[in-house]
C-alpha positions as a Markdown table, in Angstrom:
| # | Residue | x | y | z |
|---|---|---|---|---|
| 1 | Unk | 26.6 | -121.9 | 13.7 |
| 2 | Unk | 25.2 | -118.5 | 15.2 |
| 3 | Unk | 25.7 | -115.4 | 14.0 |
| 4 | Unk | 25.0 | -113.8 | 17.1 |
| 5 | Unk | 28.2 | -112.4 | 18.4 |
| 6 | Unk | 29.3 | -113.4 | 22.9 |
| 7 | Unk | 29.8 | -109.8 | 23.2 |
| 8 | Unk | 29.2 | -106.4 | 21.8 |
| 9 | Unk | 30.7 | -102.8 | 22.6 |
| 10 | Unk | 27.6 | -100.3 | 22.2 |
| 11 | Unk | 29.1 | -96.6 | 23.3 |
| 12 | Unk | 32.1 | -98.1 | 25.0 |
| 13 | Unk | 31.0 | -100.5 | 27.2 |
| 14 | Unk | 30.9 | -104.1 | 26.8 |
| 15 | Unk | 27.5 | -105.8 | 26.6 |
| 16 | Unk | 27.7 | -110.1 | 27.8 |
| 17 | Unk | 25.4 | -111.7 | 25.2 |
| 18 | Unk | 23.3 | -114.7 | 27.2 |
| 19 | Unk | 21.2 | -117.0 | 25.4 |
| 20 | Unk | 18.9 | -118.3 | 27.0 |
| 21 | Unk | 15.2 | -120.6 | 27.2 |
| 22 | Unk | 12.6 | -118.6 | 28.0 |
| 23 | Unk | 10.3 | -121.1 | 28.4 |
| 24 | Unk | 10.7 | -121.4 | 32.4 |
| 25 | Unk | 9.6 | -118.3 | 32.9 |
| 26 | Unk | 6.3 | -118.3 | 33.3 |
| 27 | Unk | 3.9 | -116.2 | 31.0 |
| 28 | Unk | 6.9 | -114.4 | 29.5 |
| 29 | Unk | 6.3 | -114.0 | 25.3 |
| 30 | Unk | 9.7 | -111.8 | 25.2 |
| 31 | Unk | 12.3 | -112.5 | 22.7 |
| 32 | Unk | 14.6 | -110.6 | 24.4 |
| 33 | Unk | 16.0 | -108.6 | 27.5 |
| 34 | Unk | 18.3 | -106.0 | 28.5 |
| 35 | Unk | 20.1 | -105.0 | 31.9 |
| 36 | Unk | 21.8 | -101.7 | 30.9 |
| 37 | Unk | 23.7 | -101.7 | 34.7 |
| 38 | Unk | 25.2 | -105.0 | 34.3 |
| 39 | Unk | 25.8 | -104.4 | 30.5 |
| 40 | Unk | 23.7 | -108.0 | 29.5 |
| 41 | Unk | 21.4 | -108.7 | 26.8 |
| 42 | Unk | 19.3 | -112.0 | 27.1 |
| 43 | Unk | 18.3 | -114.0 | 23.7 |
| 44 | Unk | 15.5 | -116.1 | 23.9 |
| 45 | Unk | 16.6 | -119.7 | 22.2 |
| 46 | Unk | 12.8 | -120.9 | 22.9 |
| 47 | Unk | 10.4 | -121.4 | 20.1 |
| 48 | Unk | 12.6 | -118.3 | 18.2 |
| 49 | Unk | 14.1 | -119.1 | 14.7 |
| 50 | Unk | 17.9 | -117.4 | 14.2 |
| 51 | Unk | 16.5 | -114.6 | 12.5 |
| 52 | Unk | 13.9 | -113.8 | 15.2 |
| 53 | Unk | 16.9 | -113.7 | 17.4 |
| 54 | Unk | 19.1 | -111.6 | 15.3 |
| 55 | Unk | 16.2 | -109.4 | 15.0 |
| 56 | Unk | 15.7 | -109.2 | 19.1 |
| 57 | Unk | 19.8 | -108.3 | 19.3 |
| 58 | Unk | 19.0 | -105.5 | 17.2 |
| 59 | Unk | 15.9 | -104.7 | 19.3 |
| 60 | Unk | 18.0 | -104.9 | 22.5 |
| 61 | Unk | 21.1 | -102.5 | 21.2 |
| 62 | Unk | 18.5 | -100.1 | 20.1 |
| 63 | Unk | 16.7 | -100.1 | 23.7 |
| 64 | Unk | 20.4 | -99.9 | 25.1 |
| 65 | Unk | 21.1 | -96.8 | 22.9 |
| 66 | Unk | 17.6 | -94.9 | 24.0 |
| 67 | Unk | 18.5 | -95.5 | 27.7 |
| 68 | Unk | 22.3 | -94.9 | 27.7 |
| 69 | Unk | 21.7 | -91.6 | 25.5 |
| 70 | Unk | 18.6 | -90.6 | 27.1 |
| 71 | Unk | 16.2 | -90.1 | 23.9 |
| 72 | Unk | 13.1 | -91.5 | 25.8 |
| 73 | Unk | 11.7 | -93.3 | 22.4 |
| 74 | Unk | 8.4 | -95.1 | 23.3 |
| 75 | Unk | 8.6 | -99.3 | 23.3 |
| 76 | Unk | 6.9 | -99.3 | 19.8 |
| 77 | Unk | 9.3 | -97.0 | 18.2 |
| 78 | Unk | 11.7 | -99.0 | 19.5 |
| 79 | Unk | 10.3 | -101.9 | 18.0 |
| 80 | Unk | 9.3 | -100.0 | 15.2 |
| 81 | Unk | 12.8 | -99.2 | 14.3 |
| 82 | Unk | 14.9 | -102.5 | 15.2 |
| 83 | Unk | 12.8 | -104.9 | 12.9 |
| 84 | Unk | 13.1 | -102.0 | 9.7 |
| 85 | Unk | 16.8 | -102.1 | 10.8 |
| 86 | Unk | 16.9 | -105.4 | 10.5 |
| 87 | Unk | 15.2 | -106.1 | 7.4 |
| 88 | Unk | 17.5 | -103.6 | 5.7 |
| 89 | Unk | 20.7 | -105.1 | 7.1 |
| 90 | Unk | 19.5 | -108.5 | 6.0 |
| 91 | Unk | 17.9 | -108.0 | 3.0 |
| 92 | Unk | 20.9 | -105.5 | 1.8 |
| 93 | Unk | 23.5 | -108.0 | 3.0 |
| 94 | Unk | 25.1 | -105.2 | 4.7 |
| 95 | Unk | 28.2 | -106.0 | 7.1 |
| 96 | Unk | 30.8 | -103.6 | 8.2 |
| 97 | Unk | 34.1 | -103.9 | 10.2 |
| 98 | Unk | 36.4 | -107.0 | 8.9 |
């Protein structure tokens, strides 16, 4: 069963959650993908394991938050940040809400 939630609010607005194969697109390597005007995130189902996809939601809602709050972080520190985010929240077991 996946963990990986339809939807997610991030600032108020309601991101779609697609996933998706990659794999017919051409010479794409990206686990993920983001469309901050039509508020959806893309997961890439091809050749990525469950955490690898949990880890590129995390990746996507952190490149959602630098362009919706305008903090200009570079595409490493982006990366940078989700996958220590990640590893905490998974190796922590850390869940809020219900």
């Amino acid at each position: 069963m996946n963990k990986i939630p339809n939807k997610i609010n991030i600032l108020g607005k309601e991101f779609d959650i697609i996933y998706e194969d990659f794999s017919d697109h051409a010479g794409t390597e990206y686990n993920g993908a983001l469309e901050v005007c039509t508020q959806k995130m893309w997961i890439n189902t091809h050749r990525t394991h469950i955490q690898q996809q949990e880890e590129s939601l995390i990746h996507e809602i952190t490149e959602a938050i630098n362009i919706m709050c305008d903090i200009n972080l570079k595409h490493q520190d982006i990366q940078t940040i989700s996958a220590v985010l990640y590893q905490v929240l998974s190796d922590n077991k850390l869940r809020f809400g219900d």
